[in-house]
N, C-alpha and C positions, 0 to 999 in steps of 0.2 A: 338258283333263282327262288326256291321256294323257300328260304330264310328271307329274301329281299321282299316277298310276297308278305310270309307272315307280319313284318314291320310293317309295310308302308300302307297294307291293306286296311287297319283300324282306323289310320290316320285320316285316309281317302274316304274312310265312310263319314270319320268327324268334321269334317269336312263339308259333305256333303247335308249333311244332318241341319246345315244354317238352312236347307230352301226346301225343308221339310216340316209340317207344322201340325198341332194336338197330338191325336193316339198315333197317327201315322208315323211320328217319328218312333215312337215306342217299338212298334213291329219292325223300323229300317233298321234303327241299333241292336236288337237283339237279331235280326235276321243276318246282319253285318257277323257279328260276334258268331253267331253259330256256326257261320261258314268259315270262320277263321279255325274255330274247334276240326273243323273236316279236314283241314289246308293240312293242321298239326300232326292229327293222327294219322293222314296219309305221307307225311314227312317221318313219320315213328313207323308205319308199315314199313318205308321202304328204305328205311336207317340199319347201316351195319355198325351194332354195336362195338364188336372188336378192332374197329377202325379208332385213328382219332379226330379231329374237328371234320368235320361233313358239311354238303352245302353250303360253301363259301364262298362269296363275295368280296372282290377287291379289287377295290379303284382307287385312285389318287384322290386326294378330297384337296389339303392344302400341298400340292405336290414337294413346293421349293423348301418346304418346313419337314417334309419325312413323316406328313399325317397324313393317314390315307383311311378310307371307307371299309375298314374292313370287317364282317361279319363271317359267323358261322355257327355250327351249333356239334356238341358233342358230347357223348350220355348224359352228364349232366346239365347242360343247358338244355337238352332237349326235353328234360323232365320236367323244368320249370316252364319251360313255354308250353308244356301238356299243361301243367297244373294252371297255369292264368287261362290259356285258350277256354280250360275246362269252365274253371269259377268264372267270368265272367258274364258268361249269359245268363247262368244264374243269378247273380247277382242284379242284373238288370231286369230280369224276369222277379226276381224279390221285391225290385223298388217298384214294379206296377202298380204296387200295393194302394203306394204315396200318388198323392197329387202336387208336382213339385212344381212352383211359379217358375216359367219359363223351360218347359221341361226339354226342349231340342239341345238347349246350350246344357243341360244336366246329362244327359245323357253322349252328350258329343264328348264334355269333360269325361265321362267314364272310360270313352274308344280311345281318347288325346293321349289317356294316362297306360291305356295296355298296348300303346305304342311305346311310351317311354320304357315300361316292363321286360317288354319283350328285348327292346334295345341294349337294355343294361346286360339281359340273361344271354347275347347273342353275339357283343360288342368284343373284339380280339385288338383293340388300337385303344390308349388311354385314352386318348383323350374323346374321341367316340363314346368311352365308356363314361366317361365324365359328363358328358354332351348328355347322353341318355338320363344321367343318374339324376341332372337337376330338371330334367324335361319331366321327367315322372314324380318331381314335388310340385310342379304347378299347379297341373289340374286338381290334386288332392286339397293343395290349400284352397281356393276357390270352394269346392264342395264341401267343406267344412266349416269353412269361413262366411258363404252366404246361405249353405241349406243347413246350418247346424243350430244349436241347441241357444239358450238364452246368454250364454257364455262364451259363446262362437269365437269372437272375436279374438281376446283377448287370450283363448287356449290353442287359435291356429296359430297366433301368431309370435308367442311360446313355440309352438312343434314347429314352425318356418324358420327360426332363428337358430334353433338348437342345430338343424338339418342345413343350415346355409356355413354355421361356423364351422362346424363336420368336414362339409363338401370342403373346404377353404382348405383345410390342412391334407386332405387329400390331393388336392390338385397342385398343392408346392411339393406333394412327394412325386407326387408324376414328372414336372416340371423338373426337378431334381436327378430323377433316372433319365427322363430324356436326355439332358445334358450328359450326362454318362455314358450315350450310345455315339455313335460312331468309328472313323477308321481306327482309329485304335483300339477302338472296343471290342468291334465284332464283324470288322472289315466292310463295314455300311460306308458307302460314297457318303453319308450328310447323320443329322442326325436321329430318328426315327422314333415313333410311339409306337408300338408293333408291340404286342404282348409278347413274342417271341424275342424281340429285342431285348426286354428286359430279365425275360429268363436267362439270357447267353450271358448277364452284365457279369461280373468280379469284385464285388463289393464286401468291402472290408467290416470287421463285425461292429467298429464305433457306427460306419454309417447307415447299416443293416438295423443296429437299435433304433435309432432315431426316426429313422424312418418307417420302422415300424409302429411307431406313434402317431406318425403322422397319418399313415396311411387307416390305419387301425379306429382311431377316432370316431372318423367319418361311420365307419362298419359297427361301431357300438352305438351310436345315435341312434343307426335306423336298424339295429334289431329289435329292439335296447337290451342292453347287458348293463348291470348295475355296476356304478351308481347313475348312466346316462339314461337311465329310466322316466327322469320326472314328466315329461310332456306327455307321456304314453297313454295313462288312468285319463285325465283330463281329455284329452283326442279324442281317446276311443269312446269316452261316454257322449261330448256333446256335436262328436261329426251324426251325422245323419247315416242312419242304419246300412245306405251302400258302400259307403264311405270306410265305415266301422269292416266290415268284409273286406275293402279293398287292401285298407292297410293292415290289418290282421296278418287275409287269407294268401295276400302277397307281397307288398310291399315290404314286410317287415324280414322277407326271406333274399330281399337285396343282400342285408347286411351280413348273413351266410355264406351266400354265395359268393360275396366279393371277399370275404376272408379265404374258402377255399381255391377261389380264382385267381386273386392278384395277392394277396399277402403272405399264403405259405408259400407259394413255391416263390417269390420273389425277395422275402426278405427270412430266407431259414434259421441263420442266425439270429436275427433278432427276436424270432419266435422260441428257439431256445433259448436265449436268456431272460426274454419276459412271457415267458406260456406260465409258468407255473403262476405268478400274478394273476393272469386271465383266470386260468382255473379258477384259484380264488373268489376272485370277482365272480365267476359263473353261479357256483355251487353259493355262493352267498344271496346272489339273484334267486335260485333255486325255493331257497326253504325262506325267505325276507318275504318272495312275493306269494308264497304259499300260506304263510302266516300271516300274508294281510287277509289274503281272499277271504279264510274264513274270517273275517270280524265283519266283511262287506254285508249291507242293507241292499243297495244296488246291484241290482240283476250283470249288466252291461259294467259295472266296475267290479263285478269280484271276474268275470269271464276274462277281462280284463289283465286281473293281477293273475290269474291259470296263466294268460297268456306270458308273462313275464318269467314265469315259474318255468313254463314250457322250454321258451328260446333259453331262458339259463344252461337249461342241459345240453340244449343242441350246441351251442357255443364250447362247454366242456366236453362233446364229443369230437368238438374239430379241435379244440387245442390239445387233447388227449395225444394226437399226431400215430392211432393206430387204425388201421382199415377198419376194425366194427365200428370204430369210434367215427371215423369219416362217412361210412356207409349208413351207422344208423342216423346221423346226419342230414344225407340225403334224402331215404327214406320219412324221417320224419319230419321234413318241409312239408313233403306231400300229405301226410298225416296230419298235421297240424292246419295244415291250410284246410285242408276239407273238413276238421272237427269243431275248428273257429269259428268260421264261417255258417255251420246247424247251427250251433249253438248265439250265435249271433240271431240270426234268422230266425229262431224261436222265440227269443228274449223281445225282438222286435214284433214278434206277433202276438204276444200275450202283451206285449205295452198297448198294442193297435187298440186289441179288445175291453181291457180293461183300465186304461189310461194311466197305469201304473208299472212302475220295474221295482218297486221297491216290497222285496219281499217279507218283510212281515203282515205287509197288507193282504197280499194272497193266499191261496191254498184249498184244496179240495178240486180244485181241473180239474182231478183226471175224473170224476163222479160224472161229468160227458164228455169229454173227450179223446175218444179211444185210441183215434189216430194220432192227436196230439203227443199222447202218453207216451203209447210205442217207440215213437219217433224221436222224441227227447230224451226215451232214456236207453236207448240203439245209440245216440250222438254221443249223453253222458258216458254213458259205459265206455266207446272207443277213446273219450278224451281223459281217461281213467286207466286206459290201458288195459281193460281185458283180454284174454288170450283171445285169438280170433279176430279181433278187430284192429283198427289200423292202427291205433295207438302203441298197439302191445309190441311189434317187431323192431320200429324204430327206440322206442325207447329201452329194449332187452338189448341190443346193440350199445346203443347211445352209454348206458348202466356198465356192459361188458368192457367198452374203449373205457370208462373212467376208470373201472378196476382197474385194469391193466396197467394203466400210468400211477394211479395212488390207490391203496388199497384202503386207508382212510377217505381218504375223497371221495372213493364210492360207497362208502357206505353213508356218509351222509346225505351223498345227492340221490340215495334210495330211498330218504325218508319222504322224497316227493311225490313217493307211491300211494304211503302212509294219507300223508294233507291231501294229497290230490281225491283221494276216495272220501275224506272229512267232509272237505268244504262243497263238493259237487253232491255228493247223496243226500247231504243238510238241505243245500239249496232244491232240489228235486223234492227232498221228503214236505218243506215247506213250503213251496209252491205250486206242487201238484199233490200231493196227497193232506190228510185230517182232514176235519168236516167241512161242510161247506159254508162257505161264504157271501159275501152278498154280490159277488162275479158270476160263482156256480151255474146259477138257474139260467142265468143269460149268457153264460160262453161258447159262442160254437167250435165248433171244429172244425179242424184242416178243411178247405177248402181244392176244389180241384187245383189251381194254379198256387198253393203254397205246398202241394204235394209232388207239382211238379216240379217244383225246388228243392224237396228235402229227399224226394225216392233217389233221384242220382247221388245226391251225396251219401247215402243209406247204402246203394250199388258201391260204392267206392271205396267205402269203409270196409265191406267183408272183402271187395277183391283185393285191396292191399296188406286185411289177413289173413287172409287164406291163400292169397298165392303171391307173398312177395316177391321171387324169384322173378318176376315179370317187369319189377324195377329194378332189382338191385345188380341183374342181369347186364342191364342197360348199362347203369353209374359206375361199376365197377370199373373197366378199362380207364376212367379219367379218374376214378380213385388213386388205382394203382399210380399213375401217372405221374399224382399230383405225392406223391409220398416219393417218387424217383427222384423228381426235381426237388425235394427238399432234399437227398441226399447227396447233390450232386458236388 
């Protein structure tokens, strides 16, 4: 029940949030959001890793169709629902910041959408999974589309379109192995959406390729993996700084997950015939959006194209198809979402103060701002991958699985180490440090409640370097798993 809890609780607070009005809603969603964070971590207390799916839920949803409600969570989905439970109250503790027209239905949008989150990272039935995956583009395009930039419009509805043709070609590969289950298949009385259903299928390697297109698609949109990149720069600059977090720090780790949940072990052959493709396409994401970053002017679009850079390699650690490669994977979801999301969070707080992100105009911050300083380049540094911090463990894995499949390959998607220290220390050296400017004298500094945003993510960063073991402990058993079932 405590997976059926974490779902439907966000929902019931958004809910709830319509007959709540000014700050008061502010304190119910974020109070809502905290105690979902408590629900999680007492779900991770009392979670046995070496098991597999845990807390599981199933009921008949369309009985006579063989779809049924079924949920659970196991190491790795349990990480992911850490990581949103985590980011989200920060997140909505960031957007305090804003005074946003109508803010109970902004903030209801934010609980609607870590219900759709959750649902995706918890969902064992396609078509549930399905159900979840286009519930969690609603509320984003809303937020985007009326609290976003002068360009709103026209760039949501770019990233709504890209994400609905996606979904499309997904849901005729579901529709497709559906028809594929039953008595003959796997001794099912009817036909069945049962994630387990389609792991049992027998699928020949023509329809194994295809359908890993189909399925695949959907999962490149919403990483983005190049060339399904284009809507990403444009989103992430003109949604509205929670927005910018949301899809960042989570949503963009749907499309991870659902590669390691529903397309290796379900379609292995067609992952060996077109993984080396992916790669490709990865490691060309990799250094494409690593060489745009540095030409960026804009704060929020070179963070932006890091981010592009980032998911490239997680992408070549899962089609890599070896345990570091799957693991550092994992690991650097978590990494990535909490290094996005400072760095997000910062970029939005020097626009607050100085009504600019475009960094030639800045520079000299740090001459007051000590906390600021610190705190920016604790964020830089992990999303640069210094030893010690969260960046570094996922991505020495993530490097290690591509070795191991191409020894070319990795050495090129190492040069992300290279750009990634370029374009981040540029941006740092020119935005906080040289003389000062005409911001300088009037910039303050962190603030209690932007401290209370960035010290957790600060806590987070050294505890996933310093003791990775503490997740990777976790994911491992569905690692393993999911590398079985492709062998099977």
């Amino acid at each position: 029940m405590l997976t059926a809890l974490l779902l439907f609780f966000p929902l019931a607070a958004a809910l709830l949030l319509h007959f709540v009005n000014g700050k008061a809603g502010r304190v119910f969603a974020f109070g809502a959001a905290l105690l979902e964070f408590v629900v999680a971590v007492y779900a991770a207390v009392t979670f046995d890793a070496s098991n597999a799916s845990q807390l599981e839920v199933n009921l008949p949803w369309i009985a006579s169709a063989g779809i049924s409600f079924h949920i659970g969570m196991d190491g790795l989905s349990l990480l992911l629902v850490l990581l949103t439970t985590f980011l989200v109250p920060l997140i909505l503790l960031a957007s305090f910041r804003h005074n946003y027209k109508n803010e109970s239905a902004f903030y209801a949008l934010v609980l609607f959408m870590q219900t759709g989150l959750i649902g995706v990272f918890t969902s064992l039935d396609a078509f549930l999974f399905y159900f979840f995956w286009e519930v969690a583009l609603i509320p984003i395009y809303f937020l985007a589309g009326i609290w976003g930039g002068e360009r709103r419009v026209a760039v949501t509805f770019k990233f709504f379109l890209y994400t609905i043709i996606g979904s499309l070609f997904m849901l005729a590969g579901f529709v497709y192995l559906y028809y594929q289950t039953g008595p003959a298949a796997n001794g099912l009385a009817a036909h069945s959406s049962d994630l387990q259903a389609f792991y049992n299928l027998s699928l020949t390697t023509a329809e194994q390729s295809w359908l890993f297109w189909l399925i695949f698609i959907a999962f490149a949109v919403k990483m983005p993996i190049f060339p399904f990149h284009t809507w990403q720069p444009d989103t992430y600059t003109e949604a509205p700084a929670p927005a910018t977090m949301l899809l960042s720090g989570i949503m963009l780790k749907m499309g991870i997950y659902g590669c390691l949940r529903w397309l290796l072990p379900i379609t292995p052959l067609g992952v060996s015939q077109w993984g080396w493709l992916i790669m490709i396409l990865a490691v060309i994401g990799i250094i494409y959006g690593a060489i745009i970053a540095i030409r960026q002017r804009d704060m929020k679009r070179l963070i932006a194209y890091s981010s592009l850079s980032h998911v490239g390699l997680m992408a070549a650690g899962v089609f890599s198809l070896t345990q570091m490669g799957l693991q550092g994977a994992v690991v650097q979801m978590l990494a990535h979402g909490v290094n996005v999301v400072g760095m997000f969070f910062i970029a939005d707080v020097i626009q607050r103060r100085t009504n600019t992100r475009l960094i030639p105009e800045l520079g000299g911050l740090t001459q007051t701002t000590p906390l600021l300083s610190v705190s920016f380049l604790v964020v830089l540094l992990a999303t640069v991958a210094l030893p010690l911090t969260s960046g570094f463990v996922g991505e020495f894995l993530l490097l290690a699985g591509v070795f191991q499949y191409n020894n070319w390959l990795g050495a090129v998607a190492g040069v992300t180490i290279i750009l990634g220290a370029v374009y981040l220390l540029r941006m740092f050296q020119r935005v906080m440090l040289g003389p000062a400017t005409s911001f300088t004298a009037a910039f303050r500094d962190l603030n209690g409640a932007e401290l209370a945003v960035l010290v957790p993510l600060i806590v987070m960063i050294f505890w996933i370097g310093l003791f990775p073991n503490t997740f990777l402990q976790m994911s491992e058993p569905s690692v393993i798993r999911i590398l079985s079932l492709m062998q099977r």
